[in-house]
GUNUMAR-796948 format. One line per 2 residues: number of its first residue (from 1); for each residue x, y, z of N, C-alpha, C, CB. Coordinates in steps of 0.001 Angstrom, whole numbers, plus 500000, padded with zeros to 6 digits. Each point is the difference from the previous one (the first is absolute). Glycine has a CB too. Example, Ala and Ser with C-alpha at 12.3 -4.5 7.8 and 13.67 -1.06 7.14 Angstrom:
# GUNUMAR-796948
1) 513190/494310/507800/499110/501190/500000/500900/501200/500000/498108/498827/501246  501542/502223/498034/500820/501190/500060/499230/501090/500730/501184/499372/497855
***
This chain:
# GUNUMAR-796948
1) 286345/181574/693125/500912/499907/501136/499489/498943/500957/500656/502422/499761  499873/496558/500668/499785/499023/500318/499860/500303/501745/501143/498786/497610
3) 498314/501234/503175/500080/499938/501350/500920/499343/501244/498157/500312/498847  502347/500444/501467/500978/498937/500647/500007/499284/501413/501149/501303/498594
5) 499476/497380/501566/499477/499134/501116/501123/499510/500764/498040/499298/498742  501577/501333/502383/500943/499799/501354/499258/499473/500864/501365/501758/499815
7) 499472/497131/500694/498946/499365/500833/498964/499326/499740/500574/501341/500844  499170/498958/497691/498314/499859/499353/499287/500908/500846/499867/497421/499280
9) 500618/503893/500861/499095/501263/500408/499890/500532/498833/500642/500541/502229  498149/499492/497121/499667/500448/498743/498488/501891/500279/500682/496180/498828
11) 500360/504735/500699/498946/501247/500130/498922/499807/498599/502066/501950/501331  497016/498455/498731/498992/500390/498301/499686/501365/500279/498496/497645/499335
13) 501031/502806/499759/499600/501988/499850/498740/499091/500686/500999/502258/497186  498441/499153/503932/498940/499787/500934/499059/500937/499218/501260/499432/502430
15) 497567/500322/498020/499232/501032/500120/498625/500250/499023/502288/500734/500857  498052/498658/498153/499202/500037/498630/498775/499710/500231/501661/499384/498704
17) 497180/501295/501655/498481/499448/500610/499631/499635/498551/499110/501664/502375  499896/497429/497072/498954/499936/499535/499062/500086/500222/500835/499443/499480
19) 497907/501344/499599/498862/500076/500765/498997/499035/499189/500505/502515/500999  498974/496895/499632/498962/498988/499265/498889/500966/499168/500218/497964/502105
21) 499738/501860/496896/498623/500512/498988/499332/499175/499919/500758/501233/498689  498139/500066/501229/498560/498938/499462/499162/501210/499652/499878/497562/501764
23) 499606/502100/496898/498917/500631/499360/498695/500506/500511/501019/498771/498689  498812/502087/500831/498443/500342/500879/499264/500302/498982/500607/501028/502195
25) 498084/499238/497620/499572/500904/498927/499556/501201/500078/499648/498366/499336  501298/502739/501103/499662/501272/500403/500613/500942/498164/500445/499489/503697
27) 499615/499968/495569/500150/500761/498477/498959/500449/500035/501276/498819/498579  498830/502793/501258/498912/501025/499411/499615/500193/498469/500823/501122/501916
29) 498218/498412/498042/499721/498897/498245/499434/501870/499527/498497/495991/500399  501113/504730/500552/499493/500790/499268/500934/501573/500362/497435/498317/499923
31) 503519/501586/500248/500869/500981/499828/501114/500173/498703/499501/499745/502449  500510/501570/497102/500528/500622/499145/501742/499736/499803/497818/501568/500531
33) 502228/497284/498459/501390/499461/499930/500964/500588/501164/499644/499770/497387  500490/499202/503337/501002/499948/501201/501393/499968/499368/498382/498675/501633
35) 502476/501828/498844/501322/499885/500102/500451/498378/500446/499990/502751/500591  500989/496470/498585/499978/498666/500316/500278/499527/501334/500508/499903/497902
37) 500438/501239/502673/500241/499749/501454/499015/499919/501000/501732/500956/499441  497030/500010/500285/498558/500203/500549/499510/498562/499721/499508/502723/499475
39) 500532/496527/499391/499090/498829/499365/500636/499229/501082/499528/500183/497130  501765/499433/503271/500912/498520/500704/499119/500340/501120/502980/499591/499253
41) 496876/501705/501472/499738/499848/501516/498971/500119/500229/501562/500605/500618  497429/499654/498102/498500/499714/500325/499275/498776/500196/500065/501689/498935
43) 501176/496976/499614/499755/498503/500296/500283/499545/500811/500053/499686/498607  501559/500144/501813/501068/499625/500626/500214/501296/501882/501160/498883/496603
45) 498427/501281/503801/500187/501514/500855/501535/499601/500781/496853/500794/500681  503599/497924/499498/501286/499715/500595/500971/500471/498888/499214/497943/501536
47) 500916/502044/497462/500915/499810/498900/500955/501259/499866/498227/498494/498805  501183/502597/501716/500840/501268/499807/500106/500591/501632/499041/500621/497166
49) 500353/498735/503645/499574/500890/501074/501798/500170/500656/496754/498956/500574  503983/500262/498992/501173/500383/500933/501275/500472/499002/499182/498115/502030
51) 500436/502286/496742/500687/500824/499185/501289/501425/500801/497342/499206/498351  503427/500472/501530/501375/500628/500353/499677/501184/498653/502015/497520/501210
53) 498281/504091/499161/500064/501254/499769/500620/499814/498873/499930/501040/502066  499930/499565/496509/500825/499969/499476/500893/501258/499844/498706/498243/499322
55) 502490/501814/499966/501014/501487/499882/499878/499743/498070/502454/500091/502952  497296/501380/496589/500491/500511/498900/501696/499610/500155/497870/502022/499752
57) 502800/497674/499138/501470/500164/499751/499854/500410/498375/501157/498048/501997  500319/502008/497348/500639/500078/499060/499190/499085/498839/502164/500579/501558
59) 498335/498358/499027/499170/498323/499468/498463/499975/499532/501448/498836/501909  498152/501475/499215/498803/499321/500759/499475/500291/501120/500701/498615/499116
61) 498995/500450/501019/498888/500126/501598/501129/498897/501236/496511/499917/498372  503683/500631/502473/500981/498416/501067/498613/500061/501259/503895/500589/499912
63) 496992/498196/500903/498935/500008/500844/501161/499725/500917/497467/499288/498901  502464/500173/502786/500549/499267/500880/499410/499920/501108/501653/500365/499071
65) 498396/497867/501288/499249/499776/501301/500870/498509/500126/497118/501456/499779  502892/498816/501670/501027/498884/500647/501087/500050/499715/498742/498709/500069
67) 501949/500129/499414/501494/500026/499289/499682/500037/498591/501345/498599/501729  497384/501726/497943/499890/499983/498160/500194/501819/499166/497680/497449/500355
69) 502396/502124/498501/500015/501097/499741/499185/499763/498363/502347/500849/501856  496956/500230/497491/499778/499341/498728/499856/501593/498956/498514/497199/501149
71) 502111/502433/497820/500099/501136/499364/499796/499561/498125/501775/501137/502419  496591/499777/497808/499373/499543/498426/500109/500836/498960/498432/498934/500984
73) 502424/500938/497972/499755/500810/499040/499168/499797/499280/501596/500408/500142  499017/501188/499150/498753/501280/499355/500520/499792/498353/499796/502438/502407
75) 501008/496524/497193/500360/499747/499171/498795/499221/498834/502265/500230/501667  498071/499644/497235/499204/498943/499062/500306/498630/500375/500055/501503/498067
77) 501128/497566/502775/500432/498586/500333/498841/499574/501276/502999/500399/499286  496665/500694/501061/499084/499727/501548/500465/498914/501029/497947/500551/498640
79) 503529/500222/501659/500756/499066/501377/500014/500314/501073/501244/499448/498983  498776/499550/501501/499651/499916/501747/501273/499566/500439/497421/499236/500166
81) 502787/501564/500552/501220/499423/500760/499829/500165/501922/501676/500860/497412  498243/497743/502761/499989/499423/501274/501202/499714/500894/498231/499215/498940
83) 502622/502156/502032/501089/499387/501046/499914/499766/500662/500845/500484/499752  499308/498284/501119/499683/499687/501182/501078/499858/501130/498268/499088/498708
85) 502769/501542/500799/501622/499937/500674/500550/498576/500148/499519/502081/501481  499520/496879/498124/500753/498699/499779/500341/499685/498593/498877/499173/501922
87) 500243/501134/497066/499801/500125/498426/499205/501611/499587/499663/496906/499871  500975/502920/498529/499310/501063/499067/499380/499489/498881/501535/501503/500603
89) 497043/498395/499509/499062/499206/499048/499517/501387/499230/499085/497565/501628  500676/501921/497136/499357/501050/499615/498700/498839/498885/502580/502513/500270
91) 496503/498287/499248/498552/499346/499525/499706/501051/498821/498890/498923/502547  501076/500461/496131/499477/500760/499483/498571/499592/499101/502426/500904/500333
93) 496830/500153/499929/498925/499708/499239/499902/500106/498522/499243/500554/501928  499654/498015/497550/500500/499720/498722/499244/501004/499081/500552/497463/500522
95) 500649/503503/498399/499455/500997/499416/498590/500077/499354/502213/500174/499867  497393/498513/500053/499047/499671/498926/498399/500666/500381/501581/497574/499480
97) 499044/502622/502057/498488/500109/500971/500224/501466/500252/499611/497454/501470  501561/503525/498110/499763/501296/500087/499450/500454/498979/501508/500207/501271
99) 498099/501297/499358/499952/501269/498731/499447/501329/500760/499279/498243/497737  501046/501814/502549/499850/501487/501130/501719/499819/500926/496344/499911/500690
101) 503630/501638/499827/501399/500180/500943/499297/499531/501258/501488/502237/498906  498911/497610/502156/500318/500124/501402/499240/500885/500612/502030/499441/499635
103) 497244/500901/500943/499706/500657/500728/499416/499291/501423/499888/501470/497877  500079/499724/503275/499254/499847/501263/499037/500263/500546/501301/499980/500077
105) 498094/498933/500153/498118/499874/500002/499940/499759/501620/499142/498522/497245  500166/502168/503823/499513/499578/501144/501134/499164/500552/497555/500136/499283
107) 503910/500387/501153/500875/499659/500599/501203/498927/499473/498163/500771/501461  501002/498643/497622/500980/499117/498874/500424/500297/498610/498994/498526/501114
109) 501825/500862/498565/500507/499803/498492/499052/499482/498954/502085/499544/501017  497540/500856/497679/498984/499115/499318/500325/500182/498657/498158/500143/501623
111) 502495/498618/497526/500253/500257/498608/499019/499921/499354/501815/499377/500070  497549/501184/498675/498934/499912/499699/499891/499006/498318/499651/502506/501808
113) 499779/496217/497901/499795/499424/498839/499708/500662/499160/499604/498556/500812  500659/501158/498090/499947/499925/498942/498197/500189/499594/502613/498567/500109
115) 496823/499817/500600/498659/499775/499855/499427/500443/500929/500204/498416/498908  499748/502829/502085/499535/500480/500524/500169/499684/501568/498940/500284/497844
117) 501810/498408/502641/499998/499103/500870/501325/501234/501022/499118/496918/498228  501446/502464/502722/500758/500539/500922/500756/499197/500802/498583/501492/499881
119) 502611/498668/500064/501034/499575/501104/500250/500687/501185/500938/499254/498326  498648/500560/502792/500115/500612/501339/501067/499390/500658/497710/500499/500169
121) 503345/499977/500561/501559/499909/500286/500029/500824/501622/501065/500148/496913  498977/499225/504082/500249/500214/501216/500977/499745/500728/498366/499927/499729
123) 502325/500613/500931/501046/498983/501690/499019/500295/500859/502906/500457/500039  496474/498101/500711/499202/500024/501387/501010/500831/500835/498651/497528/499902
125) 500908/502565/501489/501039/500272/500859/500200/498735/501359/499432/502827/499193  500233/496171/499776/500722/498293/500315/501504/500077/499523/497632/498434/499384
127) 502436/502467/499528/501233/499822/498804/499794/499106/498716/501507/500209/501962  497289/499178/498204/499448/499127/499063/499911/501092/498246/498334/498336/502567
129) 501548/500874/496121/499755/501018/498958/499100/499303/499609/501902/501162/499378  496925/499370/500043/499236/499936/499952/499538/500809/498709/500207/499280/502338
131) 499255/499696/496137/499757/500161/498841/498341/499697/499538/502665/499504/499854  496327/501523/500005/498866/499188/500172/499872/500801/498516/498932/499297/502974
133) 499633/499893/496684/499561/500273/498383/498546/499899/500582/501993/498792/497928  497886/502185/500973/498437/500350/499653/499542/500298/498254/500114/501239/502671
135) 499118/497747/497361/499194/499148/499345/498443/501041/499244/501167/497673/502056  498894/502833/497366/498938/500816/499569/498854/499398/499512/501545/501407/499588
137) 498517/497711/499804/498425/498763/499201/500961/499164/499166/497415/501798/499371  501557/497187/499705/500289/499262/499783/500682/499348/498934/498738/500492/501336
139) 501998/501068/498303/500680/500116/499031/501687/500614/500183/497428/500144/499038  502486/499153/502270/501544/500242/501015/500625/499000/499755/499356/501088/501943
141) 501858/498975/497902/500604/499448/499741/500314/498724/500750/500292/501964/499047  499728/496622/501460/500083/499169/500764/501532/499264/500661/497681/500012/498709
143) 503093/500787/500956/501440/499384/500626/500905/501525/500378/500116/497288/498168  500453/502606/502988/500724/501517/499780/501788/499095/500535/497301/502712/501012
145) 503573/497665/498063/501338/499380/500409/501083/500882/500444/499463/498377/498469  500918/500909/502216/501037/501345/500866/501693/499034/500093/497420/501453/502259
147) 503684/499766/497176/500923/499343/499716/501086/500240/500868/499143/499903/497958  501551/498720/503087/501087/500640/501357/501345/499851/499171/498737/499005/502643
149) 501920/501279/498379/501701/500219/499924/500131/500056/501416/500580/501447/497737  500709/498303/502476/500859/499496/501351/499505/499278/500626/500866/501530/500310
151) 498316/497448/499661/499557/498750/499975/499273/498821/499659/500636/501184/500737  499773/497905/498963/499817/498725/499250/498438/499251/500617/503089/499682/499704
153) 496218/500382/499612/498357/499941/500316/500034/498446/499887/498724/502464/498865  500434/496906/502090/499331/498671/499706/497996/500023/500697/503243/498595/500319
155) 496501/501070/498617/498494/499625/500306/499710/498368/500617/499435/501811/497855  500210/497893/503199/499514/499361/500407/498605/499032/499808/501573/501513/500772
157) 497954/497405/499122/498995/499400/499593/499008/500372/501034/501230/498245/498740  498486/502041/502054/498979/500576/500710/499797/501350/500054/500273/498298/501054
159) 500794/502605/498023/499821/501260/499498/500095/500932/500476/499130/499259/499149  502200/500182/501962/500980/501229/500974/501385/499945/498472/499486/499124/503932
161) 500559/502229/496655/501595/500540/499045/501019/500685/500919/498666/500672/497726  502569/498867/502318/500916/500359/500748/501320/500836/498475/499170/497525/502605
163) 501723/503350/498375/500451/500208/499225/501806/499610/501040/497524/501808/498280  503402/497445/500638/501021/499896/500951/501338/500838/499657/498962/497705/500489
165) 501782/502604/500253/501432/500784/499170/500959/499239/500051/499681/502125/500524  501384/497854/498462/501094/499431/499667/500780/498883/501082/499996/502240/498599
167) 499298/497683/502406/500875/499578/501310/498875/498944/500135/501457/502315/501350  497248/497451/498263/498770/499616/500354/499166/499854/501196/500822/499322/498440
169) 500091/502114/501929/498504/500705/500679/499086/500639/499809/500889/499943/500861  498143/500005/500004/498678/500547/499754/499909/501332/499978/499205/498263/500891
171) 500720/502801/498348/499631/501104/499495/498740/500617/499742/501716/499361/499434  497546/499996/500420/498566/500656/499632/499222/498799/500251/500545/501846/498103
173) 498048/498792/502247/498774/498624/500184/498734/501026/499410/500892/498196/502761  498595/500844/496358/498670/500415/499478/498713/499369/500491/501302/500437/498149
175) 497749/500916/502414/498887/499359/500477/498844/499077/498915/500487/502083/501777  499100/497115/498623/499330/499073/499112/499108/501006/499250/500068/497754/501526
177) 499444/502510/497533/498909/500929/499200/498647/499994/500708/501085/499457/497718  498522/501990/501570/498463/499983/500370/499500/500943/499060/500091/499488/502510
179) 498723/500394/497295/499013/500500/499005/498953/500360/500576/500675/498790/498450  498287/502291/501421/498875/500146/500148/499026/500916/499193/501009/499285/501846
181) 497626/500415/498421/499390/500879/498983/499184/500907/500726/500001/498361/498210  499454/502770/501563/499464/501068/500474/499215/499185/501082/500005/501741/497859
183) 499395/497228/502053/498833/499548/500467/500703/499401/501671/498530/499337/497098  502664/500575/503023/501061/499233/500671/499912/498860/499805/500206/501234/501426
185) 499583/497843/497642/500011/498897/499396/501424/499120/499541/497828/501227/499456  502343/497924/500627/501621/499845/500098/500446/499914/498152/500064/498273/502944
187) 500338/502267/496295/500491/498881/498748/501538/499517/499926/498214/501209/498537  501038/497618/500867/500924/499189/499297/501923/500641/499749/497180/499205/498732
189) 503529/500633/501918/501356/500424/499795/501232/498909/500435/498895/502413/500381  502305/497771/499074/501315/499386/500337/500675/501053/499331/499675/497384/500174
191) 501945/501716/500300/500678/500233/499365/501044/498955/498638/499348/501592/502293  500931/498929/497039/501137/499541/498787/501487/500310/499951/498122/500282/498783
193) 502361/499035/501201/501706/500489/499574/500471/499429/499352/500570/500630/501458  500225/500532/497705/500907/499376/499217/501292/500917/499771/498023/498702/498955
195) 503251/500371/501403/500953/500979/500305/500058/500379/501091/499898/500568/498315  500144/501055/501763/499919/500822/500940/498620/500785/500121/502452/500008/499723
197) 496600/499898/498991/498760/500238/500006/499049/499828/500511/500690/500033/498959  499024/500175/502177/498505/499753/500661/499025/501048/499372/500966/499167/502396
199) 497413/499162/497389/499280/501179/499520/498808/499276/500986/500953/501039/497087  498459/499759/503124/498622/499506/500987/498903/500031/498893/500607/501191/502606
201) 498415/497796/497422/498928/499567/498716/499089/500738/500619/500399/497549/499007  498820/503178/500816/498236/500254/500645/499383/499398/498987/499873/502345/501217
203) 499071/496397/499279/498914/499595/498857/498813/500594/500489/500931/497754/499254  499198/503274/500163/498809/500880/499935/498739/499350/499005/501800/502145/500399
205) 499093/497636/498253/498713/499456/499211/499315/498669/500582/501121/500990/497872  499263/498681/503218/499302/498349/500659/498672/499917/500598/502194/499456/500696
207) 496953/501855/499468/499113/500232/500730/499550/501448/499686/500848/498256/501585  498010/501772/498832/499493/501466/499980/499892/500545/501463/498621/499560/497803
209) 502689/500941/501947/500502/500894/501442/499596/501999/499233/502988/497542/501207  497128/502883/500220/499320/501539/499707/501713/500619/499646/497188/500354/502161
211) 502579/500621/497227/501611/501340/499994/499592/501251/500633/501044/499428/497528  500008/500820/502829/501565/499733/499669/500090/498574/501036/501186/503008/499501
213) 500343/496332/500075/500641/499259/500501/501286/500706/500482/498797/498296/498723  501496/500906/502796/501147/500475/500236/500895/499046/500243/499073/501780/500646
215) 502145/497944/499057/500380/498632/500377/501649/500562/500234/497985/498046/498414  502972/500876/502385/501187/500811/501071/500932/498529/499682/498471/501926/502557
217) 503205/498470/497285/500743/499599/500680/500988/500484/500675/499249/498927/498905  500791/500274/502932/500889/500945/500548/501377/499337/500425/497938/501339/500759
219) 502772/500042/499349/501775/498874/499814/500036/500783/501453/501822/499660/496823  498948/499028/503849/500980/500840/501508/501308/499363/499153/498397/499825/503164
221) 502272/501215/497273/501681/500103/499741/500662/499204/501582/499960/502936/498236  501045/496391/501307/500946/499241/501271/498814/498865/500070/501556/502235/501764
223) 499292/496748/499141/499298/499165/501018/499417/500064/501339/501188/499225/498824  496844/501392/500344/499813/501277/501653/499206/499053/500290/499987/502917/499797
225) 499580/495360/500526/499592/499325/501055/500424/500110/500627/499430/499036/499494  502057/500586/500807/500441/499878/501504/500916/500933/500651/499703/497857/499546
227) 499961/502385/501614/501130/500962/500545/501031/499634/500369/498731/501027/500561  501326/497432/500036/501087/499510/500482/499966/498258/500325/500274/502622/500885
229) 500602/496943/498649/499557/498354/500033/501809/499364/500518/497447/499876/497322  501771/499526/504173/501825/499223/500089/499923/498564/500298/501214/502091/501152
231) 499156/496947/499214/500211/498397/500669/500493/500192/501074/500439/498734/498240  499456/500154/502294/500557/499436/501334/500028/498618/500307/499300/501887/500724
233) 500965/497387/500295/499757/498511/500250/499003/499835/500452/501768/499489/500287  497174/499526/499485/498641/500045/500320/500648/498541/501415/497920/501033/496863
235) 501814/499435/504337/500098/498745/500705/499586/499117/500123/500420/500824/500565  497972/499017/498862/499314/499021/499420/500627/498953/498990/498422/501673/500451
237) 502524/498916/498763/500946/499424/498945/499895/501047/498627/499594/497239/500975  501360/502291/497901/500138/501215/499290/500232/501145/500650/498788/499074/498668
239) 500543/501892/499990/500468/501328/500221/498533/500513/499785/502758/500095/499183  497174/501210/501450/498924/501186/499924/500029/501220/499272/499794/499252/501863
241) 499510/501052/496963/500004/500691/499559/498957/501117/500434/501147/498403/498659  499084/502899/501961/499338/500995/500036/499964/501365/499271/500131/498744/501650
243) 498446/501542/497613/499850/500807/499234/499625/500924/500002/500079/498868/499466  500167/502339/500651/499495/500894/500892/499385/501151/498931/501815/499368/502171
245) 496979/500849/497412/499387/500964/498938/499312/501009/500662/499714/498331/498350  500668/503174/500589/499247/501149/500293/498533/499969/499837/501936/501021/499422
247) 497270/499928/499815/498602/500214/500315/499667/500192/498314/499964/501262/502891  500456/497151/496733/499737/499654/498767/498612/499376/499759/502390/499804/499854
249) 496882/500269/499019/498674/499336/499848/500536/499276/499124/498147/501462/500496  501301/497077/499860/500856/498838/498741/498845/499395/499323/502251/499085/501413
251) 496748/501728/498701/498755/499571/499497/499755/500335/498573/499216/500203/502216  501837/500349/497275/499797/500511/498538/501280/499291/499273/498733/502560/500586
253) 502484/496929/500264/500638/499148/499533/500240/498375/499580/500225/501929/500868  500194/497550/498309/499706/498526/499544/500943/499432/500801/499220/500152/497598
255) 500661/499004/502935/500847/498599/500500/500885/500027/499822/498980/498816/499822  501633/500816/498506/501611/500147/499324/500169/501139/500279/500183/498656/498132
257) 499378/502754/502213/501365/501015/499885/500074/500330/501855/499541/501549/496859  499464/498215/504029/500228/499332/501533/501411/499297/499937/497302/499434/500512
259) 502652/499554/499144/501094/498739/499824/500975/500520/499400/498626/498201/499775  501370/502081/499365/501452/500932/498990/500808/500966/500580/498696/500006/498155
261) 500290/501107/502794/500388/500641/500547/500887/499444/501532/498104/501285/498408  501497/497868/501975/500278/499307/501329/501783/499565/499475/496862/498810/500913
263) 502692/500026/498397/500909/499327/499532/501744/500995/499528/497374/498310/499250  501609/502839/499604/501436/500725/500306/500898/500682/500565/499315/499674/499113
265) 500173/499826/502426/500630/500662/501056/500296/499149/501065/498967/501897/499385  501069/496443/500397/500560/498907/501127/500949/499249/498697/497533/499488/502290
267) 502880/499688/498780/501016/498820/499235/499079/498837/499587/502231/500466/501522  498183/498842/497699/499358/498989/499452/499151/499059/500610/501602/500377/498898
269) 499426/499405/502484/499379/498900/500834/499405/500441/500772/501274/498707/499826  497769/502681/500012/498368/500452/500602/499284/500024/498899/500475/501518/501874
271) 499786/497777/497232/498893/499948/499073/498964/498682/499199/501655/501958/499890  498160/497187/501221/499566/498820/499731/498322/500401/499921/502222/498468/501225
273) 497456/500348/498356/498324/500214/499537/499232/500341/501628/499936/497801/497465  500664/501377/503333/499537/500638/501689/500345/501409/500075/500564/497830/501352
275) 499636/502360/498865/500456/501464/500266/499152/501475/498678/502922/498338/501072  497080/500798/497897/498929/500885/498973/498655/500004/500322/501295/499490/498230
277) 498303/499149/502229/498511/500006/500754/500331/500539/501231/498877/497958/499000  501840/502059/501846/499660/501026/501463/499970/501562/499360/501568/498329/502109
279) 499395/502017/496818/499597/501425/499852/498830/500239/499492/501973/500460/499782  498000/498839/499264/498732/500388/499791/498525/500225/500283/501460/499484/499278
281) 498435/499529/501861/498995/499313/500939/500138/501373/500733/500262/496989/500152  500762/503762/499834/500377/501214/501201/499440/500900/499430/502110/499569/500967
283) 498132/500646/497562/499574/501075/499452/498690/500291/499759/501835/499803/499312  497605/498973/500232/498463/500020/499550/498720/499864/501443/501119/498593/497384
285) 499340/501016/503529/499231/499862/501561/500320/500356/500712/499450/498764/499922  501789/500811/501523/500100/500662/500737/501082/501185/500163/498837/498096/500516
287) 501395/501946/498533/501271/501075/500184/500019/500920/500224/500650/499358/499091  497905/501465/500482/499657/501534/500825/500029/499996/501414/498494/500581/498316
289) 501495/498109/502500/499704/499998/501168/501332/499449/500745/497405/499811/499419  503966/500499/499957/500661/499367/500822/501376/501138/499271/498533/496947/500644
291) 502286/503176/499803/501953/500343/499648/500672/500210/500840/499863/500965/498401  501105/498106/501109/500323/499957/499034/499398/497821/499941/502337/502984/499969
293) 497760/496643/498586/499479/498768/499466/501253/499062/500185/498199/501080/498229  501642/497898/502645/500779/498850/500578/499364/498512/498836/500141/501325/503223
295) 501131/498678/495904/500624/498953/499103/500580/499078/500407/500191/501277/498844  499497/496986/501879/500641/499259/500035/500718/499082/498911/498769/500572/501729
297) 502245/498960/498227/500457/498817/499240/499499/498879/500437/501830/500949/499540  497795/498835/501448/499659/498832/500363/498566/499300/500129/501955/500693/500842
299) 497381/500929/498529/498729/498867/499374/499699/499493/499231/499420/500598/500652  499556/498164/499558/499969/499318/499084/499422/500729/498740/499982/498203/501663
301) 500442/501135/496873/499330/500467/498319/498305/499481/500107/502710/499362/498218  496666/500827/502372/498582/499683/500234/499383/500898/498688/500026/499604/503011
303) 498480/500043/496716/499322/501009/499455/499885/501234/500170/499300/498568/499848  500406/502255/498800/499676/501585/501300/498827/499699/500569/500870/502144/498720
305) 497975/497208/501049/498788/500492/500705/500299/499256/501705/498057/500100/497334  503177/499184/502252/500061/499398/501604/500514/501054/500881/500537/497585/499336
307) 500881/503470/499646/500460/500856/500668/499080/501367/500414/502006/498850/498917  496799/501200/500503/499206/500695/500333/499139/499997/501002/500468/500102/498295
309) 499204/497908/502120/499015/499887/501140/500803/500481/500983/498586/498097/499355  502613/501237/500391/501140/500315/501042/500388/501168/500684/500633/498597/498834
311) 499108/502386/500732/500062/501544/500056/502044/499829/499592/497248/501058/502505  503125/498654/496282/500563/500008/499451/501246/498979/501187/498722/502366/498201
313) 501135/497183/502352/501269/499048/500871/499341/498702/500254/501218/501980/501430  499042/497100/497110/499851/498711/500303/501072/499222/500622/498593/500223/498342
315) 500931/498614/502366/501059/499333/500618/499890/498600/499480/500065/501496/502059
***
């Protein structure tokens, strides 16, 4: 569903926090097989901490926080279905990596491998979904692929993935990957697509990292950078673009799906290479410190590192 523009008063779903992760090495190497959900928050301790309640149903397990809703079956297909009242995504995990049912481990969902490994399945209460894997030794499997519907996936060369709907808007944004090893050590990860297939790589075999491994990709549903973005006449000349974002962390997002996301919510002629370096310059430095983010047309296409000395307003 495409957003609609009056005025070029453009709304986005608000609200969607990210929380920045980072590994620690608090894994208890000498405790009595943990539950996988226990393993994420002993490496990772951000990764589950804002896990939304889950409900028994019919199905499955549902969850809801914010405008999301997510409801995982208890089925052999292992689908996820993600509403966000703008779209209905659903994710399914690729059978190859089951063999156990569903069950609920320490507040989450956790399908259990085949090879002993685990799929852990959350809604933050960002509304974010949130798919993490755990990695048992070194005889885990190294790619886990996850297959969408109700929207048309593109991977990006800097290894943001957006997902768009029929109208080509923005529907889903995937946080860039992450990997870690008991030790909080980072490994080796991306992502792959093909199709509608996203699969995130862990190169585990690249190094002698400790296990378990836990490694995550997370989807927000809608276009939850911005809350609200409109123009005006800049009296300086041109026009002004102001961008006005919730209490998003863009520190886990790539450049292209920043830009993708922006883009599918102005007209064409806010989308010149100026205007991609002020957002971005906004996003990556000062932008925690300012909203809403003031977009001229009328600056000059300079370098970014100029738009950076600049505190993003070259003249």
């Amino acid at each position: 569903m495409k957003l609609s523009v009056s005025g070029f008063a453009v709304a986005a779903v608000f609200g969607l926090v990210a929380s920045s992760l980072g590994a620690t090495a608090a894994y208890a190497e000498g405790s009595e097989d943990p539950d996988p959900a226990t393993v994420i928050s002993q490496i990772v301790p951000d990764a589950l901490a804002s896990a939304a309640p889950l409900t028994a149903t019919t199905d499955g397990l549902t969850a809801h926080a914010r405008d999301s809703e997510v409801t995982i079956s208890d089925r052999e297909d292992a689908l996820i279905q993600l509403a966000t009242g703008r779209a209905d995504i659903t994710v399914e995990i690729d059978s190859a990596m089951l063999g156990g049912s569903l069950t609920e481990e320490s507040g989450v969902a956790t399908f259990a491998h085949a090879d002993g490994d685990a799929s852990v399945v959350n809604l933050n209460d960002d509304g974010s979904l949130r798919i993490t894997s755990v990695l048992q030794s070194d005889n885990s499997q190294g790619s886990f692929a996850y297959t969408y519907t109700g929207v048309e996936l593109v991977l990006f060369d800097d290894g943001g993935v957006v997902g768009y709907d029929d109208t080509g808007a923005v529907q889903l944004v995937i946080d860039l990957p992450w990997a870690y090893d008991s030790s909080g050590a980072p490994v080796p990860t991306w992502y792959e697509l093909d199709g509608n297939v996203l699969t995130q790589v862990v190169d585990h075999s690249s190094g002698s990292f400790q296990y378990p491994i836990v490694a995550d990709p997370t989807n927000y549903g809608g276009n939850t950078m911005y809350k609200k973005i409109s123009a005006a006449t800049d009296p300086e000349g041109g026009d002004k673009v102001s961008v006005t974002v919730g209490t998003y962390n863009f520190s886990r997002t790539s450049d292209s799906a920043i830009w993708a996301s922006y883009k599918s919510l102005v007209p064409a002629k806010y989308e010149s290479e100026t205007m991609r370096k002020q957002l971005l310059c906004h996003a990556r430095n000062i932008g925690a410190l300012k909203n809403p983010w003031n977009l001229e047309t009328r600056r000059p296409n300079v370098s970014y590192a100029e738009f950076v000395l600049k505190l993003c307003n070259p003249n």
